[in-house]
N, C-alpha and C positions, 0 to 999 in steps of 0.2 A: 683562276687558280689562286689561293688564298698559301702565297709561301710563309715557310716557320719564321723567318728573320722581318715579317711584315704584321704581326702580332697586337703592334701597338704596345708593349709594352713598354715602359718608363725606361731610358736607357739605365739608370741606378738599381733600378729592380729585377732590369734582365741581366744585370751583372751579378747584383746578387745573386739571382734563381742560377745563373752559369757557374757561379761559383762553387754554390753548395751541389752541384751536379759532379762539376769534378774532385772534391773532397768526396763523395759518396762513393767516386769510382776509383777512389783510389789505389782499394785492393780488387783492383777489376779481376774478372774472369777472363782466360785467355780464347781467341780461337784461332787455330793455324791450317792456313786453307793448302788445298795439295797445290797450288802453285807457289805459295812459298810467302804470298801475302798475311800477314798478323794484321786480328783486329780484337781492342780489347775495349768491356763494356760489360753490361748483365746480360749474359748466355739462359736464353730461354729456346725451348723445343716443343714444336707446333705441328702436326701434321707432315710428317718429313722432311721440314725445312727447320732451320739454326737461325734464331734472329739472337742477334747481338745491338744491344742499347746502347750509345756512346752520350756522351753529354750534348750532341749538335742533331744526332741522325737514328736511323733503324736501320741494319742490314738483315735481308734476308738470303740464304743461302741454302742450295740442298746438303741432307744432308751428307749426298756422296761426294761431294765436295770438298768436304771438310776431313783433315787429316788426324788432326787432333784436337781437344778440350781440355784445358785447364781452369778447374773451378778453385779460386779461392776460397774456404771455411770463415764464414766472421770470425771476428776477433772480442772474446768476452774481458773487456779493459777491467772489471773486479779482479781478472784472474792472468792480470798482463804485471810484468815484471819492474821495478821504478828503471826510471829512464837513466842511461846509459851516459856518463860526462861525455859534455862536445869532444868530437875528434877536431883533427885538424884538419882541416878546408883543404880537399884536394880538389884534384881536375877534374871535369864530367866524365866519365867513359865514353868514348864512341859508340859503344852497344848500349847506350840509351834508348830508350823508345817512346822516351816522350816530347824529344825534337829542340832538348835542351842543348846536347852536343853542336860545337863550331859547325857553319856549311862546308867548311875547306875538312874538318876532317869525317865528316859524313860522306864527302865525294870522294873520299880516300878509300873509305871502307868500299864503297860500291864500287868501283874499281879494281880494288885488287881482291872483289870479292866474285866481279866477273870473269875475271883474268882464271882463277881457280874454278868457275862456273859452278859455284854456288849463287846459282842466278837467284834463290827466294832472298839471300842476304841481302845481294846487290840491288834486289826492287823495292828494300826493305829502305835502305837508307835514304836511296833516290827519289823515294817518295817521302822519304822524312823532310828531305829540302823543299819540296817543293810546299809540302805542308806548314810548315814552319819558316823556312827562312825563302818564299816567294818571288822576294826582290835582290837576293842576294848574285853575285856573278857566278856562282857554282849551278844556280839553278836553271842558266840554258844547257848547262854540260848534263846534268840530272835529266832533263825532259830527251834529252839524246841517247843517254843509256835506256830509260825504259822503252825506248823507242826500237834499239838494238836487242835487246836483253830477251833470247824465248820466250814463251810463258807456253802453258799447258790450254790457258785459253786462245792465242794463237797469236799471226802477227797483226800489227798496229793497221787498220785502215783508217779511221776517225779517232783522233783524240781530240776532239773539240778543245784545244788547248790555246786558242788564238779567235777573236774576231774572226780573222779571215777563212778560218776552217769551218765559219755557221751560217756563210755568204750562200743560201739554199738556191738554187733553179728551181722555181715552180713549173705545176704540168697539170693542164685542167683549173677552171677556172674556179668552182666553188666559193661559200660564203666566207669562209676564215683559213687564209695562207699564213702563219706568221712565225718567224725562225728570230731567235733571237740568244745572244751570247750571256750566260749565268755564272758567274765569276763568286761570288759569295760562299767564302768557304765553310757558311754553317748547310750549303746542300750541296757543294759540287765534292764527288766522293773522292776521286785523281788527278791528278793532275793540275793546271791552273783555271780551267772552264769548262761548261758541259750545254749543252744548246736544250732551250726550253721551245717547245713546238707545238702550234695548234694549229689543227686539221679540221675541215668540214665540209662534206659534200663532193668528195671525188678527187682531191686535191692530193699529187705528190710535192713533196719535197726532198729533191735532190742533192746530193754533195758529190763535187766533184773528188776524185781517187784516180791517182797514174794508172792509166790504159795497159788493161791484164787481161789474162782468161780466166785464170781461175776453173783452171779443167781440173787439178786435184782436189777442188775445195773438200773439206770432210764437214766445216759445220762454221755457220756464223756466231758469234755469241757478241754482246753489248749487255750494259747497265740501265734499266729503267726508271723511272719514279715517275708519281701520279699521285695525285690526291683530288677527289671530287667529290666537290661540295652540291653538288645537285645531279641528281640520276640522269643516267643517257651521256655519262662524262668517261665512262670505262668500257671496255669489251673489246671485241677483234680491232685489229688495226693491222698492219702488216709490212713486214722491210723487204726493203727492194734492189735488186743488183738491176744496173742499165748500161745498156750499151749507148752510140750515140744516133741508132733509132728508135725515136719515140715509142714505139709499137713492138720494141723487143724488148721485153725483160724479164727477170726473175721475182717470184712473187712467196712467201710465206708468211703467215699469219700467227699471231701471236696474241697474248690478252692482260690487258690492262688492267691490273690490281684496285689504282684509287686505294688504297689506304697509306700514303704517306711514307714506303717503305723499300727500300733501292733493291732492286732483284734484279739478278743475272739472268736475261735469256740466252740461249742455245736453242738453236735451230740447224738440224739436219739436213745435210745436203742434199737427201732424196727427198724432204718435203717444199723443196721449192718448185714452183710450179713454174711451165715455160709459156710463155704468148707467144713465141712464133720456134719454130724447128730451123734455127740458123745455124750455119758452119762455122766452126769459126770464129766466132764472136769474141769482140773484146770489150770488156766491161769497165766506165769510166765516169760513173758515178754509183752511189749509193745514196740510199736512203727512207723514206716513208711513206707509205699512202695509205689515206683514208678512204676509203668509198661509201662511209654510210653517213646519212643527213645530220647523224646526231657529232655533236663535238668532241671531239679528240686531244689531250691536252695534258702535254707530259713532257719527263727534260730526259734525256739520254746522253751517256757516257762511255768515249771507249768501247768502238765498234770492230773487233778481231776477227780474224779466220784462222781456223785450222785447212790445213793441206799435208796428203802424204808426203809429197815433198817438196818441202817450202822453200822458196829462194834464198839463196846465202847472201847475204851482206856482201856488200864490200870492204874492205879490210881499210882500217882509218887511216888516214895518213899524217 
């Protein structure tokens, strides 16, 4: 896989070219997803899906997905007004969005933004820290709120947000097993990491997840990306709920894009298919398998579930 940040380019010229990207976006277009997440960039409309262009990435999105659109109008500077004497230097607002606001007061907002359960604010900010200010102390408090905080996509199983959460159990021996941790935040889209993965010839990779049933499940959803650069690198692949027999688990099928572009899957709890009629079962890993000879070769992000009725939290102390 040929990642965007392995280019070859000139460090000077890729800063340039980064530069003049986000000057060009600077009157981005908005989009706000019904979970309460904002992404801003050049909003284009493709075949029922919303991709938005950031300076680093592509997302694509359905469009049922999406809440609202706001397009910014360029700006014709012949017919732009003379510029305005300097005001005097104030503070950044907290409800900044481009992650120039302090850590301590971005974890303020998200806080007493969950306290009110205005949870799209609260995931707004706490993904501002993590984005921006990564190494900061507010940002293990951040990676805990998104972690507590609803979503409409469901609760947290995988946030590949750690090394240790991309420590895969393989199963079946095949030509190419290999899990490995993506930290680089010109492709990881949440959080602090997102696991890059290649499959070939029958092979799962497993992630372990605390021992559940998951009897209400309503729908798996995760982040994908893919980019292939030689045919036979895209197509079905499929995610996997397991218990801790080999030979019991859940199977659904999905399709690999290859074109360089983060999309959200959802899969349906009736389309998962069962290998054995067990009682009972409690499911304690998750993760991927290939079954076809050809390579498989993707990074994923941020693996949820929806349930009619999801377990409550614990209440923090």
């Amino acid at each position: 896989m040929t990642f965007p940040w392995k280019a070859g380019i000139p460090l000077p010229a890729a800063l340039a070219i980064l530069g003049a990207a986000v000057a060009g976006l600077a009157a981005a277009d908005t989009i706000v997803l019904r979970d309460g997440q904002v992404l801003e960039g050049k909003v284009t409309e493709k075949d029922g899906e919303v991709h938005i262009e950031t300076p680093t990435m592509i997302y694509a999105v359905s469009r049922g997905d999406v809440k609202e659109i706001k397009r910014i109008e360029p700006v014709d500077a012949s017919k732009s007004p003379a510029p305005a004497a300097p005001a005097t230097p104030t503070a950044a607002p907290v409800q900044t969005k481009n992650g120039t606001a302090p850590p301590a007061d971005l974890l303020k907002q998200a806080e007493e933004a969950a306290a009110r359960k205005t949870f799209g604010t609260a995931r707004t900010a706490a993904r501002l820290i993590l984005s921006f200010h990564p190494d900061s102390p507010e940002a293990a408090r951040a990676k805990s709120l998104l972690r507590d905080i609803p979503e409409e996509d469901g609760r947290l199983l995988l946030g590949f947000d750690s090394e240790a959460e991309t420590s895969a159990q393989f199963q079946g021996r095949g030509k190419r097993r290999e899990v490995n941790w993506v930290t680089d935040k010109k492709l990881v889209p949440n959080g602090a990491g997102a696991a890059h993965i290649v499959l070939q010839g029958g092979v799962h990779a497993k992630f372990p997840i605390p021992s559940q049933a998951l009897a209400t499940m309503k729908t798996v959803n995760f982040w994908v990306w893919a980019e292939a650069p030689i045919v036979g690198m895209t197509g079905t692949t499929y995610f996997c709920l397991y218990t801790d027999d080999p030979g019991d688990f859940l199977s659904a099928s999905f399709q690999l894009r290859g074109d360089g572009v983060w999309r959200q899957v959802s899969i349906d709890a009736g389309r998962f298919k069962r290998h054995k009629d067990t009682i009972g079962r409690r499911f304690t890993a998750a993760g991927f398998w290939n079954p076809s000879p050809e390579l498989r070769d993707f990074v994923v992000d941020e693996v949820r579930v929806t349930e009619e009725t999801p377990p409550i939290a614990a209440p923090r102390r």
